[in-house]
VEXDREN-2710 file (C-alpha; in Angstrom, 1 decimal):
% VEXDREN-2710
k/r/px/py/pz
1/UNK/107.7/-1.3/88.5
2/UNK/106.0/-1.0/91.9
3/UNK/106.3/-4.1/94.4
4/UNK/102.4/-4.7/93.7
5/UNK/103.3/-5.2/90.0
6/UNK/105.7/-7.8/90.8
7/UNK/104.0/-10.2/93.2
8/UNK/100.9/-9.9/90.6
9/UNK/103.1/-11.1/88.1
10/UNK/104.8/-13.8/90.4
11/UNK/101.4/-15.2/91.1
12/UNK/100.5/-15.3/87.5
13/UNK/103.9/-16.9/86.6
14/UNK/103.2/-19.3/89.2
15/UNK/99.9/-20.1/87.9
16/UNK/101.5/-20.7/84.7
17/UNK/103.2/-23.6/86.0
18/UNK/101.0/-24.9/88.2
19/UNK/97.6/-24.5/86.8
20/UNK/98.3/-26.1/82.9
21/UNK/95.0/-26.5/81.8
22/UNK/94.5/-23.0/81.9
23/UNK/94.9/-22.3/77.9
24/UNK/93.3/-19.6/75.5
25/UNK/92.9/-19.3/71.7
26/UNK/93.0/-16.1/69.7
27/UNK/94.4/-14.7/66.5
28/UNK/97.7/-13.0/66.6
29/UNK/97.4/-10.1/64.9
30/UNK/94.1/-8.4/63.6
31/UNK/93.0/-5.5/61.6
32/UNK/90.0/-3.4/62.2
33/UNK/89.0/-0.3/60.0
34/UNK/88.1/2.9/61.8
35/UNK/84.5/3.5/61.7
36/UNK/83.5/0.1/61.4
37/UNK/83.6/-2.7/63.8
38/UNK/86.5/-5.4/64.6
39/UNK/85.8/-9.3/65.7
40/UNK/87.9/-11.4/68.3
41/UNK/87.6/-14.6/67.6
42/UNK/88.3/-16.5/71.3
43/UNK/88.2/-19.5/73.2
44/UNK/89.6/-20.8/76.3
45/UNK/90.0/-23.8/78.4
46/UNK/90.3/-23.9/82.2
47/UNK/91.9/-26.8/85.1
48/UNK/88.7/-29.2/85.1
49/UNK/88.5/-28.1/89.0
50/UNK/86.7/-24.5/87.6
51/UNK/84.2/-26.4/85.7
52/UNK/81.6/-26.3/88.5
53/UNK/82.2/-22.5/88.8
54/UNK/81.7/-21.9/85.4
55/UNK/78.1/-21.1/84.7
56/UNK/75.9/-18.9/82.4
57/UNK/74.3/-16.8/85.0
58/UNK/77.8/-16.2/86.7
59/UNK/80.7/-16.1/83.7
60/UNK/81.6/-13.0/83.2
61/UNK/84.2/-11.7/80.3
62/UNK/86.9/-8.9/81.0
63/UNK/89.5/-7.2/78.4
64/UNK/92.6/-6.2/79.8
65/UNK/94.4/-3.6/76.8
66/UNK/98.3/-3.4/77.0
67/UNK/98.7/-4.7/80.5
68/UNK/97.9/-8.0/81.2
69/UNK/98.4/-6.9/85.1
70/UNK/96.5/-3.6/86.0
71/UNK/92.7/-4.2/86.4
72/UNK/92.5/-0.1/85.9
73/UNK/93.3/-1.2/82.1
74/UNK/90.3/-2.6/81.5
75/UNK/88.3/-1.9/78.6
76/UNK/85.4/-4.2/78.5
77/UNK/82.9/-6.0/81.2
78/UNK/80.5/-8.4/79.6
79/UNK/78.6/-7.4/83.0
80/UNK/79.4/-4.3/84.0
81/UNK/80.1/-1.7/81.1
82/UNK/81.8/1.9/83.0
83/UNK/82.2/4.8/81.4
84/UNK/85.4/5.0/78.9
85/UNK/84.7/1.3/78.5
86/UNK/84.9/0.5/74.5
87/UNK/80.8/-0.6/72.8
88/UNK/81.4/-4.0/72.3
89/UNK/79.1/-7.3/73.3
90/UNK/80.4/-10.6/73.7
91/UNK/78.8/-12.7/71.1
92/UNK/80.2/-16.1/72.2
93/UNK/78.9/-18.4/75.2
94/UNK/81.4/-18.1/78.3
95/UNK/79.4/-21.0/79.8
96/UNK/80.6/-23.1/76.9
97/UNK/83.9/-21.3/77.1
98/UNK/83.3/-19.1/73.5
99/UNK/84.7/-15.7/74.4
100/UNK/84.4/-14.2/70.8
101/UNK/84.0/-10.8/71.4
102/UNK/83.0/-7.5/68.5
103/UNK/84.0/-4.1/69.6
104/UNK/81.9/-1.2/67.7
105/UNK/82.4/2.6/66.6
106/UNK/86.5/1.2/66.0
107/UNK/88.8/4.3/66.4
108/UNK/92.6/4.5/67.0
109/UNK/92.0/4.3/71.0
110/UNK/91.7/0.5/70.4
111/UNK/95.0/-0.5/68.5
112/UNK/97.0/-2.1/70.9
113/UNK/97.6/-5.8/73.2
114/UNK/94.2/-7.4/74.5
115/UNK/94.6/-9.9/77.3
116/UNK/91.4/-12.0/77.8
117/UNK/89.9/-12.5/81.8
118/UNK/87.3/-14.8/82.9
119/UNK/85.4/-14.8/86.2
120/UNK/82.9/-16.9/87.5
121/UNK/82.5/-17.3/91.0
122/UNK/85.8/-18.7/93.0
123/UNK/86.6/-18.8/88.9
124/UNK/89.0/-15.8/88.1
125/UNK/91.4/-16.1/85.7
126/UNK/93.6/-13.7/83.2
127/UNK/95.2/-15.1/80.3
128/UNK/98.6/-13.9/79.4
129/UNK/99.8/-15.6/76.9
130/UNK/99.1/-15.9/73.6
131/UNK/96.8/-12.4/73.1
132/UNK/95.5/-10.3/70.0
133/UNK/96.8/-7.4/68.6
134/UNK/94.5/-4.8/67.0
135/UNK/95.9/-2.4/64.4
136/UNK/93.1/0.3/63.5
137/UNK/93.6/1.3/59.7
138/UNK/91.7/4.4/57.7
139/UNK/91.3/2.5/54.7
140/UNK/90.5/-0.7/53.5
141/UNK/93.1/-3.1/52.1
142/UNK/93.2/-3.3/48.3
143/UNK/91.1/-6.1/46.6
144/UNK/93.6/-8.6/44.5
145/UNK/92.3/-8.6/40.8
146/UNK/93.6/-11.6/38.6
147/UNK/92.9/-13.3/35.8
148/UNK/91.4/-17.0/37.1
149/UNK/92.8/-19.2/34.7
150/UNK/96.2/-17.6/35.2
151/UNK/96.3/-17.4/31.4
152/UNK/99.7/-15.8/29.9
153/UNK/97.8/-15.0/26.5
154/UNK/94.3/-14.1/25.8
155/UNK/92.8/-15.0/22.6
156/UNK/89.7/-13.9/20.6
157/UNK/86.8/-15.9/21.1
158/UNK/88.2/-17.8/24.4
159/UNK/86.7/-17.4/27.7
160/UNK/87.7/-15.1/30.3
161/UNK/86.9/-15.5/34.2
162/UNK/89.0/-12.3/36.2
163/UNK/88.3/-12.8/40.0
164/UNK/88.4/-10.2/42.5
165/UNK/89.4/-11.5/45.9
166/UNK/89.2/-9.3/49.2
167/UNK/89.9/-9.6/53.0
168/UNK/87.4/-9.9/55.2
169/UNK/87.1/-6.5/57.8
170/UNK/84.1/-6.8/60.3
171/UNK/81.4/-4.2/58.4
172/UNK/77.8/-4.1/59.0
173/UNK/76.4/-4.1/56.3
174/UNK/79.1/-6.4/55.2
175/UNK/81.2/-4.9/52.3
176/UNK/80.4/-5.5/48.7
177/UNK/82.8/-6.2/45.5
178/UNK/81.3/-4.2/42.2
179/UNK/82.8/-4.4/38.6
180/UNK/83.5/-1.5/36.5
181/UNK/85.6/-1.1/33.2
182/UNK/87.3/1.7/31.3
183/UNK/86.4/2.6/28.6
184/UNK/82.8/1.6/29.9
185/UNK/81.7/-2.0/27.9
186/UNK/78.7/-3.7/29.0
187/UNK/79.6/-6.3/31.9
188/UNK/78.9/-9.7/31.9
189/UNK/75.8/-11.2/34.0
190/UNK/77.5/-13.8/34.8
191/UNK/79.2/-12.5/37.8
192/UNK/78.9/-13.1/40.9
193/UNK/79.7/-12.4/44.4
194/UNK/80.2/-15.4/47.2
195/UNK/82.5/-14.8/50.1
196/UNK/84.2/-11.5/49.2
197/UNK/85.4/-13.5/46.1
198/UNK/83.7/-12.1/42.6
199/UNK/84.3/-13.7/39.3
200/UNK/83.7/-11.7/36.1
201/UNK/83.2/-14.0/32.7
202/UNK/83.2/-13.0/29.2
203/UNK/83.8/-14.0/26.1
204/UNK/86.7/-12.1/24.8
205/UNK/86.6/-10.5/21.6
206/UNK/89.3/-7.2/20.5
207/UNK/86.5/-4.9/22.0
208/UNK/88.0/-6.1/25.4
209/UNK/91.8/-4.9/23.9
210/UNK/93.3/-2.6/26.5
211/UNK/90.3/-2.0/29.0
212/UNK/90.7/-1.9/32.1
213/UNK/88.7/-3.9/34.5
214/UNK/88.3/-2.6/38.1
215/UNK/87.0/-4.5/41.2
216/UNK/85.9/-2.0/43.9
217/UNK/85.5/-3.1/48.0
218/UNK/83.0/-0.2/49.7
219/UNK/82.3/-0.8/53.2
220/UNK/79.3/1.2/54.5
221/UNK/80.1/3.0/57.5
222/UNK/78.1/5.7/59.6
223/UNK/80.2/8.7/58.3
224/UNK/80.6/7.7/54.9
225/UNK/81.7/5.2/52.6
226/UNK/85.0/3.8/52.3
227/UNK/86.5/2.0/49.2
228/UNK/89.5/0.6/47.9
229/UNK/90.3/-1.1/44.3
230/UNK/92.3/-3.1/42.2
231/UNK/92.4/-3.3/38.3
232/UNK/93.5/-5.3/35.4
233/UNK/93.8/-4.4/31.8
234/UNK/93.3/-7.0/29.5
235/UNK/95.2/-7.9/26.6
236/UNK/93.8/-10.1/23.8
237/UNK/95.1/-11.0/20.8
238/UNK/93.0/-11.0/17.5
239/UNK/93.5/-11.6/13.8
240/UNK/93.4/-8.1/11.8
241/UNK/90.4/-6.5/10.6
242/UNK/89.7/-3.7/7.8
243/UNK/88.0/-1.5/8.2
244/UNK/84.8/-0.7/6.3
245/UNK/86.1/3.1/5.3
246/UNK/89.0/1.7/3.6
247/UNK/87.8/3.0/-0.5
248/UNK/89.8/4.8/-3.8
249/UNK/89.5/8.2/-5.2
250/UNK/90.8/9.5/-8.6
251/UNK/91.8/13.5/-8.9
252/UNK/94.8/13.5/-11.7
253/UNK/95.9/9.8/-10.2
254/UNK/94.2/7.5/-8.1
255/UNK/94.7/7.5/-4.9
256/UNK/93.5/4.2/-2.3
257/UNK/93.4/3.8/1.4
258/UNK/93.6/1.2/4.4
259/UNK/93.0/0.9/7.3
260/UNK/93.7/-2.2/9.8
261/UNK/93.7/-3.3/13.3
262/UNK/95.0/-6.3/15.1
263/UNK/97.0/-7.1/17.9
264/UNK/99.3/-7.9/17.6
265/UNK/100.2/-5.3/15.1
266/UNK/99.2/-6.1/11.6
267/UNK/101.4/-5.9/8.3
268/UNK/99.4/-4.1/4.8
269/UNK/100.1/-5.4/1.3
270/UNK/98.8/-4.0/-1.6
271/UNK/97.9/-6.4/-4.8
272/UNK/97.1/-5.1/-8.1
273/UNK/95.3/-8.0/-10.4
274/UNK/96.2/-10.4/-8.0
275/UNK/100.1/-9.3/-8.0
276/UNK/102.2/-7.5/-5.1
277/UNK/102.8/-4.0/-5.7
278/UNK/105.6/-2.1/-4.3
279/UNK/106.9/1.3/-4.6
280/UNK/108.0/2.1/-8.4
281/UNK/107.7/5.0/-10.8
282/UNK/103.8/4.3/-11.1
283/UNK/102.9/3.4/-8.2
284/UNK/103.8/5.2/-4.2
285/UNK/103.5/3.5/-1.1
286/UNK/103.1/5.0/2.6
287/UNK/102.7/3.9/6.0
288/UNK/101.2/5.4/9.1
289/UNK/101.3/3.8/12.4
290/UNK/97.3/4.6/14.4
291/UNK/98.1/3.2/17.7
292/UNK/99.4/-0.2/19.1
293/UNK/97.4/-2.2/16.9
294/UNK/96.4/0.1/14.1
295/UNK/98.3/1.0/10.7
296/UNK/96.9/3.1/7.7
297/UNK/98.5/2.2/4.2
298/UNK/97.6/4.4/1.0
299/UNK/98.7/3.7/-2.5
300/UNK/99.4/6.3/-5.4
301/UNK/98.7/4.5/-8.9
302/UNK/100.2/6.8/-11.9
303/UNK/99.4/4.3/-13.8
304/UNK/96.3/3.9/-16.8
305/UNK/93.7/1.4/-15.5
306/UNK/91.2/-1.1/-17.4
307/UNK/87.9/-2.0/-16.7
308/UNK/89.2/-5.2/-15.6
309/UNK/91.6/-3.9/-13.3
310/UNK/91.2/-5.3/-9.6
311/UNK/92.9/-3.6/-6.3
312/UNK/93.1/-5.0/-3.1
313/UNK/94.2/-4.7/0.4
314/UNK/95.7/-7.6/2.9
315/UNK/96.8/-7.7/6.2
316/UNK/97.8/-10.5/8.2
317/UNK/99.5/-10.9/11.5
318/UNK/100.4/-13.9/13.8
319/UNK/96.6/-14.7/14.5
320/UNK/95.3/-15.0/10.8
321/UNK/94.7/-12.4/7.6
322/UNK/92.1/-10.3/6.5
323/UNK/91.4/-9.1/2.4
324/UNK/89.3/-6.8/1.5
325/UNK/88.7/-5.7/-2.7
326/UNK/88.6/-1.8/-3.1
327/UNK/86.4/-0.6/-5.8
328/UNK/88.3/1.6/-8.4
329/UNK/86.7/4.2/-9.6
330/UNK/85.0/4.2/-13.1
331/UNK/86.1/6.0/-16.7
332/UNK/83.4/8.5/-15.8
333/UNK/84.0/8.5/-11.8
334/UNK/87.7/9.6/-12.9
335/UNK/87.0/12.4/-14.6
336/UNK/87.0/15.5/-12.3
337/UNK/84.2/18.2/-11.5
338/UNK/85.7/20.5/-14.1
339/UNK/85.4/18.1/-16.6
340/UNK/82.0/16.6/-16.3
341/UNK/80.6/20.4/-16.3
342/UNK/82.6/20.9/-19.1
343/UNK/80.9/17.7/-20.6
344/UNK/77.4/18.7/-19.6
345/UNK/77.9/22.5/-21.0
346/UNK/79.1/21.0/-24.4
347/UNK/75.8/18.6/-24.2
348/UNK/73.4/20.9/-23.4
349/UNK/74.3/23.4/-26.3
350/UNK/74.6/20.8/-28.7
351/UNK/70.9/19.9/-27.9
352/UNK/69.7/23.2/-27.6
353/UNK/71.6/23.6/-31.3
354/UNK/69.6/20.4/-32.1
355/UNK/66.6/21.8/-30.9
356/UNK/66.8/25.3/-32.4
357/UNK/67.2/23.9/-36.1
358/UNK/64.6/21.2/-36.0
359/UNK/62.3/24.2/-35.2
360/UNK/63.6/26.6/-37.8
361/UNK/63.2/23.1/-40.3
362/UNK/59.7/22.9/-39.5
363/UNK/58.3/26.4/-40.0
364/UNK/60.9/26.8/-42.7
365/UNK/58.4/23.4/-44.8
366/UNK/55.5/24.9/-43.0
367/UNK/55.5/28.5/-44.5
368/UNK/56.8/26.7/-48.3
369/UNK/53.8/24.6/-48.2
370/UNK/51.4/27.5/-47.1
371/UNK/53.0/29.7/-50.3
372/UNK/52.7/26.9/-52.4
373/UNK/48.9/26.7/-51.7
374/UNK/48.6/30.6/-52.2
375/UNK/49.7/30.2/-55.9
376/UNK/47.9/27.5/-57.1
377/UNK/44.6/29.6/-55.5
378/UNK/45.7/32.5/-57.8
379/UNK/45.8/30.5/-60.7
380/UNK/43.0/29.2/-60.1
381/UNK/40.8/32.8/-59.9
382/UNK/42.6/34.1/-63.3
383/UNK/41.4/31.1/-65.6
384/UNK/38.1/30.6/-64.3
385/UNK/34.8/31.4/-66.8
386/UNK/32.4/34.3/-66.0
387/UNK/29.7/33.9/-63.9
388/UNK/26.3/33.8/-65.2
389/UNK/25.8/37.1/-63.5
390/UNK/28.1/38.9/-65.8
391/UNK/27.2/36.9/-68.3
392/UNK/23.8/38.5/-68.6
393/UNK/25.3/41.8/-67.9
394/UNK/27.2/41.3/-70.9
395/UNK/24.3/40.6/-72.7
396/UNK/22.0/43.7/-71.5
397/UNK/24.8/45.5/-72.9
398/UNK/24.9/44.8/-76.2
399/UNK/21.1/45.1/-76.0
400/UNK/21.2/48.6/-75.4
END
């Protein structure tokens, strides 16, 4: 350390102690993203003595960056930009002692200590103590996704409100905080977006089971966009539900199935005219777990069935029970393909059969009756008198 450096920081030690009115206010530690822009929030008080020195058309701001000392460190004149100097405008008033300052185009050159400087006339001033650090990050930090209520169980048919809550980064535009899900559902339109804090509300039903809900931060830089995200998957809990495919088939036996979904997993009973059936010589049970919160039953009934038979499936977990009554099939449903053409061959000969002789009947009376008629028409010609044409032949005759 040169002998320069040392008086300079004598006289600023001594001006510690002597001038006490000379205080500053700015945030310890803040994080800009590259590409975008970062804020220093600042104000500063000086000995009452300045005041008079302190005007608009004089006060000018300086930044000092990681010596407080060494004037060739500066990085910023609100009066007098020089070349290397960081983009940046001082946004606050330094006639009302606001020295809020934004730096643009952020890049890793400005991570490091920022002292603050005023001059104004006889005013000149560099404050050590506190000052700002700037770290320079490539991404974003992560939006915080939670569930509002900070509800341990989620229930069918209760409301939901997951918020999304993000850090502020100087951005212009300013970012934004957008829903998505997977698998894709239709979103609520009830969220909303206030402060980098968005709430997403919706009524849960077991659609919602499992999917994922992500809250995304984009800020919109010159380059490109940069994101980051945060998800929650939901987890609801729902009374079991059959489904609508569950049905009974007959081959040589018939043969049911069901299907159920809940969460949390469901249990399947089988009950036969109202009773609980279980595995026996005429009837087989069998279990398949689907997933998580699905399990397929079928049931193998050996066993002769009347009309008044009645099958049905129940499932029932910790939130409630569903029932749903299978439709056995029919005496004619169970017989199988081979049969029924069997049946239909036997029918349709028997009616062709039917058909054949109530033909052969009819022509058999027809033709009797026509014979019949033919006889009596015979007869008839044999006993009949002479006409009275031969009868005068006859005569003539015997006259000659």
């Amino acid at each position: 350390m040169s002998i320069a450096e040392k008086i300079y920081i004598f006289v600023f030690l001594l001006q510690g102690v002597y001038c006490t009115r000379f205080n500053v206010s700015l945030p310890e530690k803040i994080e800009a993203l590259s590409g975008s822009c970062v804020i220093i929030n600042c104000t500063f008080e000086i000995d009452k003595q300045y005041d008079q020195y302190l005007t608009e058309s004089d006060a000018t701001g300086l930044w000092l960056k990681d010596k407080m000392y060494a004037i060739d460190n500066q990085v910023f004149n609100s009066r007098d930009p020089k070349p290397g100097h960081f983009s940046g405008n001082i946004t606050g008033k330094l006639h009302e002692k606001n020295c809020t300052t934004i730096f643009y185009d952020v890049s890793s050159n400005h991570s490091g200590v920022y002292y603050f400087r005023i001059m104004s006339g006889r005013l000149k001033y560099t404050y050590g103590q506190p000052f700002s650090t700037i770290d320079v990050i490539k991404s974003p930090p992560k939006p915080r996704v939670y569930v509002a209520q900070d509800q341990e169980e989620v229930l069918e048919g209760s409301s939901v409100s997951l918020r999304c809550s993000a850090e502020t980064l100087c951005s212009s535009p300013p970012a934004t905080l957008t829903w998505s899900s997977t698998p894709r559902i239709p979103l609520s339109e009830s969220s909303r977006l206030q402060e980098l804090i968005s709430d997403l509300n919706f009524t849960a039903t077991h659609r919602e089971h499992g999917v994922t809900f992500t809250c995304t931060i984009t800020y919109q830089l010159q380059d490109k966009n940069k994101t980051a995200q945060d998800s929650i998957t939901v987890h609801v809990q729902y009374a079991p539900k059959i489904s609508s495919s569950s049905s009974c088939s007959r081959t040589n036996v018939t043969v049911c199935f069901c299907e159920a979904d809940g969460n949390p997993s469901p249990e399947l009973e089988w009950h036969l005219s109202g009773r609980p059936v279980t595995n026996s010589s005429n009837t087989f049970i069998s279990e398949e777990r689907l997933s998580s919160t699905g399990l397929r039953s079928s049931i193998t009934l050996h066993q002769s069935l009347t009309h008044t038979s009645t099958l049905q499936c129940v499932s029932n977990n910790t939130r409630g029970t569903a029932r749903k009554l299978l439709q056995l099939p029919s005496s004619l449903a169970r017989l199988n393909f081979s049969q029924l053409f069997g049946v239909a061959v036997v029918a349709l000969v028997v009616v062709f059969l039917c058909t054949v002789t109530c033909i052969c009947v009819r022509w058999s009376t027809k033709l009797q009756a026509q014979n019949e008629a033919a006889g009596t028409y015979a007869s008839l010609q044999l006993s009949a008198p002479p006409s009275e044409y031969e009868t005068l032949n006859i005569k003539r005759g015997d006259t000659q």
